[in-house]
DOTORLO-753086 format. One record per residue (C-alpha): residue number from 1; residue in three letters; chain; x, y, z. Coordinates in Angstrom, 2 decimals. Example, Ala and Ser with C-alpha at 12.3 -4.5 7.8 and 13.67 -1.06 7.14 Angstrom:
[node 1,Ala,A,[12.30,-4.50,7.80]]
[node 2,Ser,A,[13.67,-1.06,7.14]]
This chain:
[node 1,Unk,A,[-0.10,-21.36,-14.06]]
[node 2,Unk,A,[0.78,-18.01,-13.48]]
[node 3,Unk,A,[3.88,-16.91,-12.68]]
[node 4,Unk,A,[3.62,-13.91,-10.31]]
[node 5,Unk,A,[4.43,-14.50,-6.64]]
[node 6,Unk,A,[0.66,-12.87,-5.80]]
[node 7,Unk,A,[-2.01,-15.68,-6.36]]
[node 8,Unk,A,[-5.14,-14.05,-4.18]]
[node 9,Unk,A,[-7.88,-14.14,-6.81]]
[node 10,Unk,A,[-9.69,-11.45,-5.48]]
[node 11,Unk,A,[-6.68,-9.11,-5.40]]
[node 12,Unk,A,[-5.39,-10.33,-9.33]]
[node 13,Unk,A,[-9.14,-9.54,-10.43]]
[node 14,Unk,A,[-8.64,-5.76,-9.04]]
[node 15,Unk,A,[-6.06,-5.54,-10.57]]
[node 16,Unk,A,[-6.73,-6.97,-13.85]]
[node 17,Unk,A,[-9.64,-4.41,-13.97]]
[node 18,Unk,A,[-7.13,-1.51,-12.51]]
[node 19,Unk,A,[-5.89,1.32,-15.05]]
[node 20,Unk,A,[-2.98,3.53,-15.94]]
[node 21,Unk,A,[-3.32,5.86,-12.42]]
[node 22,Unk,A,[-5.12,3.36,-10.62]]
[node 23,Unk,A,[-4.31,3.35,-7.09]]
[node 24,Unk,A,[-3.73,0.41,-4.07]]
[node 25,Unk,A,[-4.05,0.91,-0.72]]
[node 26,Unk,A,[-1.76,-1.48,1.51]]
[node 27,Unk,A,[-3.48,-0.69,4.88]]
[node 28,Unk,A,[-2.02,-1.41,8.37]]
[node 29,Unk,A,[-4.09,-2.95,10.94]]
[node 30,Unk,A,[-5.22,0.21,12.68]]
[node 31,Unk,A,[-5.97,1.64,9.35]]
[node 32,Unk,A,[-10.20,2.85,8.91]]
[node 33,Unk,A,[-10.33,0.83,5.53]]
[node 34,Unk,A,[-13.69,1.05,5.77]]
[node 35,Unk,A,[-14.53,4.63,6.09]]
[node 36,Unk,A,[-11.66,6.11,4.40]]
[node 37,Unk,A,[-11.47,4.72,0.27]]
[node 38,Unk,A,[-12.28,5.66,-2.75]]
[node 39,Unk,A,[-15.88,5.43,-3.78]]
[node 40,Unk,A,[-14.37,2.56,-6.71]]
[node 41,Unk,A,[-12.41,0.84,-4.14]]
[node 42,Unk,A,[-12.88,-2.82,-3.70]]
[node 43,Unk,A,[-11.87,-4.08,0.29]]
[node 44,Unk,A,[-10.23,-7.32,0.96]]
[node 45,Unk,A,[-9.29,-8.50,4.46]]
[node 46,Unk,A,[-6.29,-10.17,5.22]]
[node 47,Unk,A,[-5.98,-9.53,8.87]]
[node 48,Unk,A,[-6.05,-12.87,10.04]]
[node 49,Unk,A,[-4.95,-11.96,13.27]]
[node 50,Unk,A,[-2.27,-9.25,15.00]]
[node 51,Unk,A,[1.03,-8.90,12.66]]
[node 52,Unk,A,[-0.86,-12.16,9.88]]
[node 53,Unk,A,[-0.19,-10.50,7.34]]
[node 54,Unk,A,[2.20,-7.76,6.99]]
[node 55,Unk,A,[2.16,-4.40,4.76]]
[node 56,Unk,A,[5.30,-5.31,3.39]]
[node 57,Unk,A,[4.04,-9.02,2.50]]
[node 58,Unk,A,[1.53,-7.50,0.41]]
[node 59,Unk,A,[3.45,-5.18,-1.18]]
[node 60,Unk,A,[6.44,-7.92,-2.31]]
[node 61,Unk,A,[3.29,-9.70,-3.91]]
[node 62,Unk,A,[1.64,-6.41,-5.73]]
[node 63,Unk,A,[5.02,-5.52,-6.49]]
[node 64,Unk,A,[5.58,-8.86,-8.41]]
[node 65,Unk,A,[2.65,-8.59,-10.46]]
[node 66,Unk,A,[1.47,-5.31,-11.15]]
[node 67,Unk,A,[3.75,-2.33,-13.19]]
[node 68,Unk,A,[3.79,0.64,-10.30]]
[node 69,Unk,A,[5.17,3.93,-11.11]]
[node 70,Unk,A,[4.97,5.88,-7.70]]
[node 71,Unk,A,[4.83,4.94,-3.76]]
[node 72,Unk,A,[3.46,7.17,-1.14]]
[node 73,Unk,A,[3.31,6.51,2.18]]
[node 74,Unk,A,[1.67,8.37,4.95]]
[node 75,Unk,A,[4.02,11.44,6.78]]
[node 76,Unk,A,[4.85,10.92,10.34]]
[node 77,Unk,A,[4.32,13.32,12.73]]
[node 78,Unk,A,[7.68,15.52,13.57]]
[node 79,Unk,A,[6.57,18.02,16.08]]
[node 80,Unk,A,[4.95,17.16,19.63]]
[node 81,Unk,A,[3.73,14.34,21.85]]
[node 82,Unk,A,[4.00,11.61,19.08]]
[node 83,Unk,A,[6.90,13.26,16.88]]
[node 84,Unk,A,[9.26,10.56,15.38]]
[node 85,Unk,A,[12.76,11.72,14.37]]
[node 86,Unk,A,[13.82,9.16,11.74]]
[node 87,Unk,A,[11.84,6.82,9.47]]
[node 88,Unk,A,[9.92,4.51,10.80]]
[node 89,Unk,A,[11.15,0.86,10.62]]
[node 90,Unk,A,[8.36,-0.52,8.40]]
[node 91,Unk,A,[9.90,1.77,5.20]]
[node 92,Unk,A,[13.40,0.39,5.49]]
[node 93,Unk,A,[11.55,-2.68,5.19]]
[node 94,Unk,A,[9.53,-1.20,2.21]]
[node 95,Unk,A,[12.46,0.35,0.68]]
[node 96,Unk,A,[14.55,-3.49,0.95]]
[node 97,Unk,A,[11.19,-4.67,-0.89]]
[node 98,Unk,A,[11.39,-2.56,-3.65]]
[node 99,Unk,A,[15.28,-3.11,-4.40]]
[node 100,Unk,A,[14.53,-6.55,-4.47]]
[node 101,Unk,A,[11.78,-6.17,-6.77]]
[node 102,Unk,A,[14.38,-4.38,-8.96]]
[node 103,Unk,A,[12.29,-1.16,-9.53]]
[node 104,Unk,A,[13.90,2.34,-9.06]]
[node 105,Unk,A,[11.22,3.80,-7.06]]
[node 106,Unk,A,[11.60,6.20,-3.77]]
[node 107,Unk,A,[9.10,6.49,-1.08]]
[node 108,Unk,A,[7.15,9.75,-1.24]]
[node 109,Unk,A,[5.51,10.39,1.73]]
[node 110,Unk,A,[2.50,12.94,1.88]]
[node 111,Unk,A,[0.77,14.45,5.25]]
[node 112,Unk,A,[-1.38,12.39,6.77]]
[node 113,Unk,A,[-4.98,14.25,5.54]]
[node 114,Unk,A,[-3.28,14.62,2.39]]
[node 115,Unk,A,[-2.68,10.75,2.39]]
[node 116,Unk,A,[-6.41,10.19,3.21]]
[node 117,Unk,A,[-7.74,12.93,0.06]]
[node 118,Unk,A,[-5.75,10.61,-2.06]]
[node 119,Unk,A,[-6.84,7.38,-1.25]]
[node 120,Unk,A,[-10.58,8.87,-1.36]]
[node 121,Unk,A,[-10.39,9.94,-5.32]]
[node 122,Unk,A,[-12.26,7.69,-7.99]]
[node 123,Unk,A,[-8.59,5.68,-8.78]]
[node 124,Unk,A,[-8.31,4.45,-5.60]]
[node 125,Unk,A,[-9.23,0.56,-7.02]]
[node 126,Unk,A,[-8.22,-1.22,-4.17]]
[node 127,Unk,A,[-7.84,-1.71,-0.39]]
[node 128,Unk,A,[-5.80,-4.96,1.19]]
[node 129,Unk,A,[-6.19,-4.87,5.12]]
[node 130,Unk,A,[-3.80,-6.14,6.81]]
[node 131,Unk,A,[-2.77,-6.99,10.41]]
[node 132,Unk,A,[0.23,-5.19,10.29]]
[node 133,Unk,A,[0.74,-3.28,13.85]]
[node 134,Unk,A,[3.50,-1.15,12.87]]
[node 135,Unk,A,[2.99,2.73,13.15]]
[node 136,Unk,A,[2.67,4.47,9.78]]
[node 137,Unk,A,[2.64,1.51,7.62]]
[node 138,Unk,A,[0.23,2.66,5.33]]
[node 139,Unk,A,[1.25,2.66,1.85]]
[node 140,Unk,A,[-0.42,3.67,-1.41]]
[node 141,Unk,A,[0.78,2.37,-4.94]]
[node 142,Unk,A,[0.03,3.93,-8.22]]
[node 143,Unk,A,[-0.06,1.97,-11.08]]
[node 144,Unk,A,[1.94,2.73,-14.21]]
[node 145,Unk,A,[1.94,1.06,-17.93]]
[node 146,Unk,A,[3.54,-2.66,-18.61]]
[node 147,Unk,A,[6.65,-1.75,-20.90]]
């Protein structure tokens, strides 16, 4: 029996095959999973339907099974039409996720072509879809080494 809170088969087997550097998309709903991944990247739907599942569902199940050493997310905009000025929401959430997971990581977010370069590179491994509808809720893990 394993003892992870993650039991998707599909997503263990990424991961199982995943590397040192190794990189997992956590994709919102709105997110174009299938035009914008890396060319090793393996795509698994979980949008069952609007808000089924969440980023931050996926990400307390990664989190509980796979050793990740850095967390980017993707920048907000903060001049103009659409500017935010504060976080959005879904990384409180994120950040609560990690604490609980006990790991001392920070969210490091990167602009959002930036964002898309990096999920494109050979290390991108894996893509979960969700149905989150919460704006910038894109998040990419790196993998790190089991201590």
């Amino acid at each position: 029996m394993l003892k992870t809170q993650l039991i998707h088969p599909q997503i263990l087997s990424a991961l199982a095959r995943a590397g040192h550097h190794g990189s997992i998309l956590i994709a919102d709903g709105n997110y174009p999973a299938s035009s914008k991944k890396g060319p090793n990247a393996e795509l698994v739907h979980l949008n069952l339907m609007p808000g089924l599942v969440t980023c931050t569902q996926v990400l307390e199940a990664i989190l509980s099974a796979a050793p990740i050493e850095q967390i980017n997310t993707m920048m907000y905009e903060t001049e103009g039409q659409y500017a935010l000025k504060s976080d959005p929401p879904v990384w409180d959430e994120y950040r609560a996720t990690i604490k609980a997971a006990k790991l001392k990581l920070k969210l490091e977010p990167i602009e959002k072509w930036a964002f898309y370069d990096a999920v494109a590179t050979p290390d991108h491994i894996l893509t979960v879809q969700t149905a989150d509808q919460q704006r910038y809720a894109n998040i990419l893990l790196h993998i790190g080494v089991r201590m």
